[in-house]
KOLTORDO-922626 format. One line per 10 residues: number of its first residue (from 1); their letters; for each residue x, y, z of C-alpha. Coordinates in nm, 3 decimals, padded with zeros to 5 digits. Layout:
N
NUM = A = X,Y,Z; ...
END
This chain:
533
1 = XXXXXXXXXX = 00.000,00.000,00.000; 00.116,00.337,-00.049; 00.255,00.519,00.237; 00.356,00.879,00.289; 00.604,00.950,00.554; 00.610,01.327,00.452; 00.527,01.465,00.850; 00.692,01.147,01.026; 00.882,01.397,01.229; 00.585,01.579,01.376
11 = XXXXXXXXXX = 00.427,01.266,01.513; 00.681,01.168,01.655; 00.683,01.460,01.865; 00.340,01.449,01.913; 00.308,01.066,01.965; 00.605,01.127,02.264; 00.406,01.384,02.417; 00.102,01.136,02.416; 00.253,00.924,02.572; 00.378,01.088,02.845
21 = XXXXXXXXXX = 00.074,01.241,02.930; -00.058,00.859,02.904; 00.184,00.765,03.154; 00.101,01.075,03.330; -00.234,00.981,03.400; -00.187,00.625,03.446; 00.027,00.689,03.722; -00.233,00.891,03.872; -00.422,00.602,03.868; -00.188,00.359,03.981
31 = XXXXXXXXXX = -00.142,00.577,04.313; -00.465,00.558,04.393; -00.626,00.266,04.262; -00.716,-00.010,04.539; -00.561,-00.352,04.474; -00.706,-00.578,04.289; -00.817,-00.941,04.391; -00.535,-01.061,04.152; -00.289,-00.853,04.181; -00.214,-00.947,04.523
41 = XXXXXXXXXX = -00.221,-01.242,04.417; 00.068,-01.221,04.171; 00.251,-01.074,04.476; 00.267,-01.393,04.602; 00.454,-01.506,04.292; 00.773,-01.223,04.399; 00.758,-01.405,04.731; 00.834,-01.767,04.532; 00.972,-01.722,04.239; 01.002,-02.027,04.005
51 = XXXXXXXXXX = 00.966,-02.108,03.668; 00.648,-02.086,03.634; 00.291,-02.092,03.784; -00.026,-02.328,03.787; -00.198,-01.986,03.666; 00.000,-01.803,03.439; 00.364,-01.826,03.316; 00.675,-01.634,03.482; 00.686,-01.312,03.343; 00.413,-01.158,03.556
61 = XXXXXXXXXX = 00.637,-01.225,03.836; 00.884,-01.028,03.753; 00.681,-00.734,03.616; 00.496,-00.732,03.949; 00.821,-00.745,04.162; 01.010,-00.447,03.973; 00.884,-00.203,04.168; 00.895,-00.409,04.481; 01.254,-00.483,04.468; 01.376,-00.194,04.358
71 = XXXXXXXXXX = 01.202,00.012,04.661; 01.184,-00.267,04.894; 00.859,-00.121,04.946; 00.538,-00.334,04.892; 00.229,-00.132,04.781; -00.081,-00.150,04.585; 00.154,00.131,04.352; 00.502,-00.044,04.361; 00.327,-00.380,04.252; 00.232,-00.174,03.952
81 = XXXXXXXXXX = 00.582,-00.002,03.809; 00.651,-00.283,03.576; 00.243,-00.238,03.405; 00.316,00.156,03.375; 00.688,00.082,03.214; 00.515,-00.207,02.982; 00.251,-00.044,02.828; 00.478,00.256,02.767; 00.705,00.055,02.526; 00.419,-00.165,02.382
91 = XXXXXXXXXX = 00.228,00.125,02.307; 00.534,00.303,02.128; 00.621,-00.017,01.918; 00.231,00.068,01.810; 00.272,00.369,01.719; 00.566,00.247,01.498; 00.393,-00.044,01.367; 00.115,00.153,01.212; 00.383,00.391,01.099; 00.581,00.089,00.852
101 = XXXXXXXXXX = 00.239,-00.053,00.759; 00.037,00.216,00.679; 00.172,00.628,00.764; 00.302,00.839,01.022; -00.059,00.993,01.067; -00.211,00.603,01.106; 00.058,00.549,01.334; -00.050,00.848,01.552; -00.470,00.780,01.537; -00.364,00.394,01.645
111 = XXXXXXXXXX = -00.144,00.559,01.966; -00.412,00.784,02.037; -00.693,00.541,02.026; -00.527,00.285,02.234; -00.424,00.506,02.461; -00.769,00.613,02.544; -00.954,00.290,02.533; -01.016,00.199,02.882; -00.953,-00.166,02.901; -00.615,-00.088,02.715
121 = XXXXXXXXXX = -00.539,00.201,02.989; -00.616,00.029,03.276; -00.608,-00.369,03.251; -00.283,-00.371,03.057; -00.121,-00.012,03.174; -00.225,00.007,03.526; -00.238,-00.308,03.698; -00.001,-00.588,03.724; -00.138,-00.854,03.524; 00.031,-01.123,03.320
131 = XXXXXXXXXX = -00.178,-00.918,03.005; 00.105,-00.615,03.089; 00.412,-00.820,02.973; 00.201,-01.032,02.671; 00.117,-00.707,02.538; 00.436,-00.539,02.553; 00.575,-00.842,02.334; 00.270,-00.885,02.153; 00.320,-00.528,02.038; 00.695,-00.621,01.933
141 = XXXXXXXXXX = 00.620,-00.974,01.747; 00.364,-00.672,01.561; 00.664,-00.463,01.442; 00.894,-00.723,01.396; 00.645,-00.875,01.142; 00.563,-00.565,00.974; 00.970,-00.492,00.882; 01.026,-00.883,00.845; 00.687,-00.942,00.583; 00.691,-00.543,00.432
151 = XXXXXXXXXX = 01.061,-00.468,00.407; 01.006,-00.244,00.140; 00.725,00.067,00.254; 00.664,00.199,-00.107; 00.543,-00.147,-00.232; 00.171,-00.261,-00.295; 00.205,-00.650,-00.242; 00.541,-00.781,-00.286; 00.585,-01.052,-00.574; 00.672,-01.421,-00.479
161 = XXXXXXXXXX = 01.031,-01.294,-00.581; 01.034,-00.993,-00.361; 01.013,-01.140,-00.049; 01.309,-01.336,00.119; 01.270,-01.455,00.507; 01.565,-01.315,00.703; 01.700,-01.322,01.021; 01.308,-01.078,01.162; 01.157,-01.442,01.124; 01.360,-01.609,01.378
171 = XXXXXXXXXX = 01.332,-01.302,01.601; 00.931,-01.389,01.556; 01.002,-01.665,01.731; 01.165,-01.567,02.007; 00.900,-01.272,02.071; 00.623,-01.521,02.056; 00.773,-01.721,02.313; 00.830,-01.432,02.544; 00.459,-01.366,02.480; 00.379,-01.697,02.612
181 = XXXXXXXXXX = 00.602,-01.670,02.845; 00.361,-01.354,02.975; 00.032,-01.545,02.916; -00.075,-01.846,02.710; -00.254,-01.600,02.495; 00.080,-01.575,02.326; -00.023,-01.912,02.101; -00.278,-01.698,01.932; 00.040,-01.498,01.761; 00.199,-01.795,01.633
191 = XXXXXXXXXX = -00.128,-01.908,01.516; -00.224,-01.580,01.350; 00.123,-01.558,01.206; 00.069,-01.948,01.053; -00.230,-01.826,00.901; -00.078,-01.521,00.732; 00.175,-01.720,00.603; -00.023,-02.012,00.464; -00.289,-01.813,00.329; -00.043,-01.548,00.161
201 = XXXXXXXXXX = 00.114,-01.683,-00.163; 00.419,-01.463,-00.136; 00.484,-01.572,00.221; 00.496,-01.963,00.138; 00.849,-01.915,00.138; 00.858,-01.906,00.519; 00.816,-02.230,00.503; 01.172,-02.391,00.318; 01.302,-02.127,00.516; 01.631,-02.220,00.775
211 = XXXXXXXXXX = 01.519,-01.895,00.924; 01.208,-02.093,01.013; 01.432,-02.420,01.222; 01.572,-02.101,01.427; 01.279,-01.914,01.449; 01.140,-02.282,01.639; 01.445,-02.325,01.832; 01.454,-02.008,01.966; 01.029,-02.020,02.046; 01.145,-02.341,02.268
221 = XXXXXXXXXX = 01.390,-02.221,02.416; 01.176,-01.910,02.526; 00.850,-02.171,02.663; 01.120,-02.386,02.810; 01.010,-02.248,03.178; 00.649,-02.307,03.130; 00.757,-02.677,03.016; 01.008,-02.739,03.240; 00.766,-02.610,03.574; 00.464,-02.863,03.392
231 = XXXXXXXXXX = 00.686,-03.183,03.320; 00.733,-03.168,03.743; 00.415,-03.162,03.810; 00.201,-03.393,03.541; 00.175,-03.080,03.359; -00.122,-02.962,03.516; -00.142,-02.552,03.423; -00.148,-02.627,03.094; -00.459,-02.898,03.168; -00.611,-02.629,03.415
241 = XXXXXXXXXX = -00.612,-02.371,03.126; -00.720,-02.588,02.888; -01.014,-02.728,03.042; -01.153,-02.415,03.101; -01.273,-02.364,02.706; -01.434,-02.698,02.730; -01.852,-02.626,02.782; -01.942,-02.722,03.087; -02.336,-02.598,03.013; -02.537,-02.507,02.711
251 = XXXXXXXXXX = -02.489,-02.244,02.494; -02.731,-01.954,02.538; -02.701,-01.679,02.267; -02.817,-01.437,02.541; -02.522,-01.484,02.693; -02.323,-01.458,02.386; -02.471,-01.111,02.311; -02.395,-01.004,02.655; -02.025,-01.072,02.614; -02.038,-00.890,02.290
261 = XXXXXXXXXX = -02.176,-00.592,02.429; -01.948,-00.651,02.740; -01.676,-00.610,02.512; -01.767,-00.330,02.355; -01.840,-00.156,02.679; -01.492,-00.251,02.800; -01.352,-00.103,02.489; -01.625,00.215,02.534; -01.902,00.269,02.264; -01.709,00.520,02.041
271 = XXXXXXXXXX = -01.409,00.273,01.991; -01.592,-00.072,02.025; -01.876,00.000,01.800; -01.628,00.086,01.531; -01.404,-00.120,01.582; -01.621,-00.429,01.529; -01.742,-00.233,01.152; -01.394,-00.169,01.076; -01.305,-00.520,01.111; -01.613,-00.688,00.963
281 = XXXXXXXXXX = -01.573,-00.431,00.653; -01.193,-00.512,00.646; -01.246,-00.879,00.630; -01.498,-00.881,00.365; -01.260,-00.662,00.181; -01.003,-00.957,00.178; -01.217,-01.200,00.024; -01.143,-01.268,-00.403; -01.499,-01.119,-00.596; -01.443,-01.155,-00.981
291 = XXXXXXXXXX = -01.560,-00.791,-01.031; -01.307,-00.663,-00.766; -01.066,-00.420,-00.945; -00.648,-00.485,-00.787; -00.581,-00.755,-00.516; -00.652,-00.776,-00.124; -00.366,-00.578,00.084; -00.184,-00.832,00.278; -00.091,-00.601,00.580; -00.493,-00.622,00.637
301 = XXXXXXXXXX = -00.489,-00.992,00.622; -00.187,-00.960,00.843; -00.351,-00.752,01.089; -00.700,-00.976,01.089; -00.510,-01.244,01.143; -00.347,-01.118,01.452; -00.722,-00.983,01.587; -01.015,-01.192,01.427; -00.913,-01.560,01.612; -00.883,-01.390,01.942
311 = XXXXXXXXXX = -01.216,-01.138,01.924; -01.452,-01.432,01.756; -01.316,-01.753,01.974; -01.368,-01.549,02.311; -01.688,-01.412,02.216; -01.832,-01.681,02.044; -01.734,-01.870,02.382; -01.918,-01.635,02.601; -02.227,-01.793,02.501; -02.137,-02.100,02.749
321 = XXXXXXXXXX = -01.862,-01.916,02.992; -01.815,-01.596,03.179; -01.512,-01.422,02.981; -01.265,-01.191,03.119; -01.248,-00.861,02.967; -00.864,-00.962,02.940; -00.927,-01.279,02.798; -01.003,-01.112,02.439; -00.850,-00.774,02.448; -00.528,-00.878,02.274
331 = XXXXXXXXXX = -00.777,-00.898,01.946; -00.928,-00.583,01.995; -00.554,-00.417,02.022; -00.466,-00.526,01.692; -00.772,-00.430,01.564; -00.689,-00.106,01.664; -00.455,-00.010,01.361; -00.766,-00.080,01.115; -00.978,00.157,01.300; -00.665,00.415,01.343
341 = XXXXXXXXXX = -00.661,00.323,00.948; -01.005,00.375,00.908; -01.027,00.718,01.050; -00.721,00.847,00.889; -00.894,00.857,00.567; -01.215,01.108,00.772; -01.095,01.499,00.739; -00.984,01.678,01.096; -01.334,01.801,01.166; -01.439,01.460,01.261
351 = XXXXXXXXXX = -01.142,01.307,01.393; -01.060,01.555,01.648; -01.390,01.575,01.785; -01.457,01.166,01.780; -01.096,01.120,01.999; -01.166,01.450,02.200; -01.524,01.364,02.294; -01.433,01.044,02.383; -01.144,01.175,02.607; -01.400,01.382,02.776
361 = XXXXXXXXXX = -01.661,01.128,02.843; -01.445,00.886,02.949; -01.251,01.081,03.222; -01.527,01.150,03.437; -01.636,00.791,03.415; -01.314,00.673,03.483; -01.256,00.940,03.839; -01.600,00.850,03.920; -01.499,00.484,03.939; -01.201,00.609,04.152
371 = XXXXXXXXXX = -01.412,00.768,04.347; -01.650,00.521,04.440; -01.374,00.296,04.509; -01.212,00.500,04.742; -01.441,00.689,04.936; -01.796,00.485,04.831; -01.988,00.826,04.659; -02.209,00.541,04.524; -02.234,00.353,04.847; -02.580,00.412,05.083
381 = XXXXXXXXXX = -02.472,00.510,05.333; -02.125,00.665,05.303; -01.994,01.014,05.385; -01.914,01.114,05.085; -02.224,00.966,04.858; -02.376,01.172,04.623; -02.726,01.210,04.635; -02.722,00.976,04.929; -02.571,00.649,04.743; -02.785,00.406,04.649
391 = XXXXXXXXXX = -02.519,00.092,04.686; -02.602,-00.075,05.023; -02.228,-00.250,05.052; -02.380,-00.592,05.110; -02.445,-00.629,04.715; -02.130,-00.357,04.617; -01.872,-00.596,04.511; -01.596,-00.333,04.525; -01.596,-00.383,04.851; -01.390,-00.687,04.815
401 = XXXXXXXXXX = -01.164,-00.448,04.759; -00.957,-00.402,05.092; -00.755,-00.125,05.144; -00.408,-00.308,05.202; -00.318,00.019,05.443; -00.610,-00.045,05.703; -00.594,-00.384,05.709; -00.187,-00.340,05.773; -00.252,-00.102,06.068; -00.504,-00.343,06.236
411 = XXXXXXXXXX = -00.317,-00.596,06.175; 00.059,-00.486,06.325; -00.083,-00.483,06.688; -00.160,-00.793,06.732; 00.201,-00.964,06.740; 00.078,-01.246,06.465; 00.440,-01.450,06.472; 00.367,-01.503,06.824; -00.009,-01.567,06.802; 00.094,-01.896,06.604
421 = XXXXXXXXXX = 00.302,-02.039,06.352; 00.152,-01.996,05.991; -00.155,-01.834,05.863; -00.422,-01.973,05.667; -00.724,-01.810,05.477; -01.004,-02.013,05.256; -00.998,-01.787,04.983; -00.647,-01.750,04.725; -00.741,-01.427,04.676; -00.760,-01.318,05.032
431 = XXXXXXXXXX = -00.438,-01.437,05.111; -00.265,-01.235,04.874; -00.454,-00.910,05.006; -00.285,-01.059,05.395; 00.054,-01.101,05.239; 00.047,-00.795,05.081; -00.063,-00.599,05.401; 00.196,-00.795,05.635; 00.472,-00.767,05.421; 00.659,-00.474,05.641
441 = XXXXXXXXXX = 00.586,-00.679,05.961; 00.757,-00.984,06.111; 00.743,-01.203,05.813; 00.480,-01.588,05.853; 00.428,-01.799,05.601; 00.073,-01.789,05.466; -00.120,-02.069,05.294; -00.453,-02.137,05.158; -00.648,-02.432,05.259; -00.908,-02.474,04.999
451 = XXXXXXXXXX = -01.056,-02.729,04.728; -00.906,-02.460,04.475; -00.547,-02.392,04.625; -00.405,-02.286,04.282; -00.041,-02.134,04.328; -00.052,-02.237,04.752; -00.042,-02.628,04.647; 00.328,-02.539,04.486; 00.450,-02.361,04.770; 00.450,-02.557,05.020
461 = XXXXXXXXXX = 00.429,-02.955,05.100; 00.035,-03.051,05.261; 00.256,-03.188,05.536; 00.405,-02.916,05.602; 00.280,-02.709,05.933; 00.100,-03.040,06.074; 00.141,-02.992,06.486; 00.142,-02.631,06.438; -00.058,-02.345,06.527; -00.258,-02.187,06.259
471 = XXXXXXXXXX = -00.409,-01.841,06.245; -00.727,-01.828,06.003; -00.810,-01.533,05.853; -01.148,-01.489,05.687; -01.453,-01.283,05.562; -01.727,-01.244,05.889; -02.023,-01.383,05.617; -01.746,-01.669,05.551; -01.658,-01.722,05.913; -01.927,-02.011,06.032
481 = XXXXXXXXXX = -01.895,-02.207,05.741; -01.493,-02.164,05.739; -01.457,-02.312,06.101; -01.680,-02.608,06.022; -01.483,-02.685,05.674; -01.111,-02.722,05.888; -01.260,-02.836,06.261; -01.157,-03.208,06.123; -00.833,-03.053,06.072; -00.761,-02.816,06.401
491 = XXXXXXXXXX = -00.812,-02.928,06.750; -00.945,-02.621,06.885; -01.064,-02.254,06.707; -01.056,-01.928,06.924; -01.181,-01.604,06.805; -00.845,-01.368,06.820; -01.041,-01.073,06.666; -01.249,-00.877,06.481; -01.093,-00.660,06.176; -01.319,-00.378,06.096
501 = XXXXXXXXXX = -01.284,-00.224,05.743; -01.365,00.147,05.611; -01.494,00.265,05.341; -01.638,00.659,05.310; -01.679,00.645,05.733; -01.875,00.323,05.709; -01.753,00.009,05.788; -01.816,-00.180,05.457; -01.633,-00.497,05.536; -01.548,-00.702,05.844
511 = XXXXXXXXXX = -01.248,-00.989,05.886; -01.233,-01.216,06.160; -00.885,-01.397,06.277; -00.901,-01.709,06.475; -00.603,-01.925,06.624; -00.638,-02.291,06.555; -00.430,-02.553,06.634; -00.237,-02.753,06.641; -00.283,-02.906,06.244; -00.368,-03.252,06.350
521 = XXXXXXXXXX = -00.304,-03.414,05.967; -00.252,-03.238,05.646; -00.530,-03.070,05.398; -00.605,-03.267,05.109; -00.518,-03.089,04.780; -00.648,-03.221,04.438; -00.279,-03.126,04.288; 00.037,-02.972,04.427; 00.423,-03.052,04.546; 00.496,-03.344,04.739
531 = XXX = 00.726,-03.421,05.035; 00.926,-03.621,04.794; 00.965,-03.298,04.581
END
């Protein structure tokens, strides 16, 4: 396709500025944003590093310890240095990418779309999720491809003679093993990049390629974690991860339309809506109609590859499955440089006012969420609710929420490493929000005894603490039931306290702490590491 570099310059002033007001903002986030349920979580993974995890792959380790290592601080914000540094680079490489495949001025739109779209902003930029280091290499198997399969900027569609593979397509490899190595959704870019390649004439040469046998080598050598940690332990991530596309109901096409719309909420109404035409319009572009006048452009069929399998799989599977926003995101980001295509062909009076607008209505939306999740201006009652609140916090799930800073001041009283030897919650993703809120205090190990012990079944042996004292932390409306699921396990429970926690003046949610002990014989655990291990 033809390509005009002639103000290439200018964006790239512009397109630095943008992103340092991105990174700006997102750090204003990040400061203030309450920890999420997972990202706690993943704090655990700093505390036992290894090479990888029965939920995700390493990488998220080590973007969620950066900050924590480097400050020897642990904090909602420190977890999240490594998301803000990420999603910096990956949305620069965007901005490039856009700029070899299509112009400068694509380039631009594609940075300034992304950067507004609020999933992009604050599931991959913000918090530390294994999405923030996928989409950072995602973003560079992207550019990589676009020099590697369009070496030559000027040119329409390259002849079968034009093209040569080169030393880009063993680089390929590598990246999309460091993208797996952030989150299996990294097979989706070897797939998409197999499908470009098969279904591309000019690109069949990939395949007699030696740069192909190094491009493999160096995939293998870049998953060799993820199979290494599974080959110990009958690898069981990859069965956990897998088994979760399998139906486990019927398929209900209400529910599919609710993920679609989910998804386009996610992405907000401006972007989503078009994004979805831009994509439809650009695949039925690719397909061969006698009357069609030139060819299909295969930097299109590059970039469908790289979004369509993601956005139709997850969405079509939302019609038997809840679906993380996450989950199909990845699509909708390369998407993005069809709709940054799209409206670079539109005249300034409607682009400026169709990114602007959006800015505007999403801000508000976005500090109202803050809001709400730091002081409750939703909640009923709260002090700071508008109009009275109308969330009673029973049915608010934010307040799951727990401010890592209260439950740290309640917490350091109470001498816990003399209280007993280990503590134990019934939820994984309550122990991460302990951890996370003892880490300045005298250090205890912390389990999870649960049917579902994910990561805790790898971290320690079942035998482990058995004729030790236990502290159990839990959720008040999860107290009764807790108690009667380990009394075959404890000898004796006794209520240690009560841990009362704010939200706008109101006490929104309460955790109790009990000592039990000793641990008369171990937990069972459907999976995990052995003694012998």
């Amino acid at each position: 396709m033809p390509i005009n570099q002639g103000h290439a310059p200018s964006y790239n002033r512009w397109s630095a500025i943008l992103l340092l007001m991105g990174l700006a903002v997102r750090i204003a986030i990040a400061a203030v944003l309450p920890v999420g349920f997972d990202e706690a979580y993943y704090y655990l993974y700093t505390q036992h590093l290894d090479w990888s995890y029965f939920d995700h792959p390493l990488l998220v380790a080590l973007a969620t310890g950066l900050g924590v290592w480097l400050t020897g601080q642990a904090t909602p914000f420190t977890l999240r240095w490594g998301a803000l540094l990420l999603h910096t680079g990956a949305l620069w490489l965007l901005y490039l990418t856009g700029k070899r495949l299509f112009t400068a001025r694509v380039g631009w739109l594609t940075l300034a779309i992304a950067s507004l779209v609020p999933i992009f902003m604050v599931g991959f930029g913000v918090m530390t999720l294994p999405d923030a280091p996928l989409m950072f290499f995602w973003s560079a198997t992207l550019y990589i491809a676009a020099g590697e399969f369009f070496p030559q900027a000027s040119e329409a569609i390259p002849s079968p003679l034009a093209y040569r593979p080169g030393p880009r397509l063993a680089l390929l490899g590598l990246l999309v093993g460091l993208a797996c190595l952030g989150k299996y959704h990294g097979a989706a870019l070897g797939f998409g990049l197999l499908g470009f390649c098969l279904t591309q004439r000019p690109y069949w040469r990939v395949f007699t390629s030696p740069w192909l046998v190094v491009s493999v080598g160096l995939f293998s050598l870049a998953i060799a974690p993820i199979l290494v940690w599974n080959a110990q332990y009958d690898w069981v991530s990859l069965r956990f991860q897998s088994g979760r596309a399998i139906p486990a109901q019927g398929y209900h096409l209400l529910d599919l339309l609710v993920t679609w719309l989910a998804g386009v909420a996610y992405l907000f109404p401006s972007f989503g809506l078009p994004l979805w035409w831009v994509s439809g319009k650009a695949l039925w572009q690719q397909i061969p109609r006698p009357q069609r006048q030139g060819k299909p452009d295969p930097a299109i069929a590059l970039l469908l590859w790289m979004a369509l399998p993601l956005m139709l799989l997850f969405t079509l599977m939302g019609g038997y499955r809840s679906i993380l926003p996450t989950w199909i995101a990845p699509g909708f980001w390369s998407a993005t440089f069809l709709l940054g295509a799209a409206a670079s062909q539109l005249s300034r009076r409607w682009v400026w006012p169709w990114l602007a607008g959006s800015a505007v209505a999403i801000a508000p939306i976005l500090l109202l969420a803050l809001l709400h999740l730091n002081l409750g201006i939703f909640q009923k009652p709260s002090q700071f609710a508008l109009a009275g609140g109308f969330l009673p916090p029973a049915t608010d799930a934010s307040t799951q929420q727990i401010a890592i800073h209260q439950l740290r001041e309640q917490l350091a009283p109470l001498n816990l490493a003399e209280q007993g030897d280990f503590l134990f919650t019934n939820d994984i993703f309550l122990a991460g929000q302990v951890a996370l809120a003892i880490a300045p205090l005298p250090q205890q190990p912390i389990t999870c005894l649960d049917p579902d012990p994910r990561g805790f079944a790898f971290w320690s042996t079942a035998t482990e603490w058995v004729g030790q004292r236990g502290l159990l932390i839990t959720r008040l409306e999860q107290a009764e039931q807790a108690i009667r699921q380990y009394q075959p396990y404890f000898a004796t429970f006794q209520k240690l306290a009560d841990l009362p926690l704010q939200r706008g003046g109101v006490v929104v949610q309460t955790l109790q702490i009990y000592q039990a002990g000793p641990l008369l014989r171990p937990y069972p655990r459907p999976y995990g590491k052995s003694p012998a291990k």
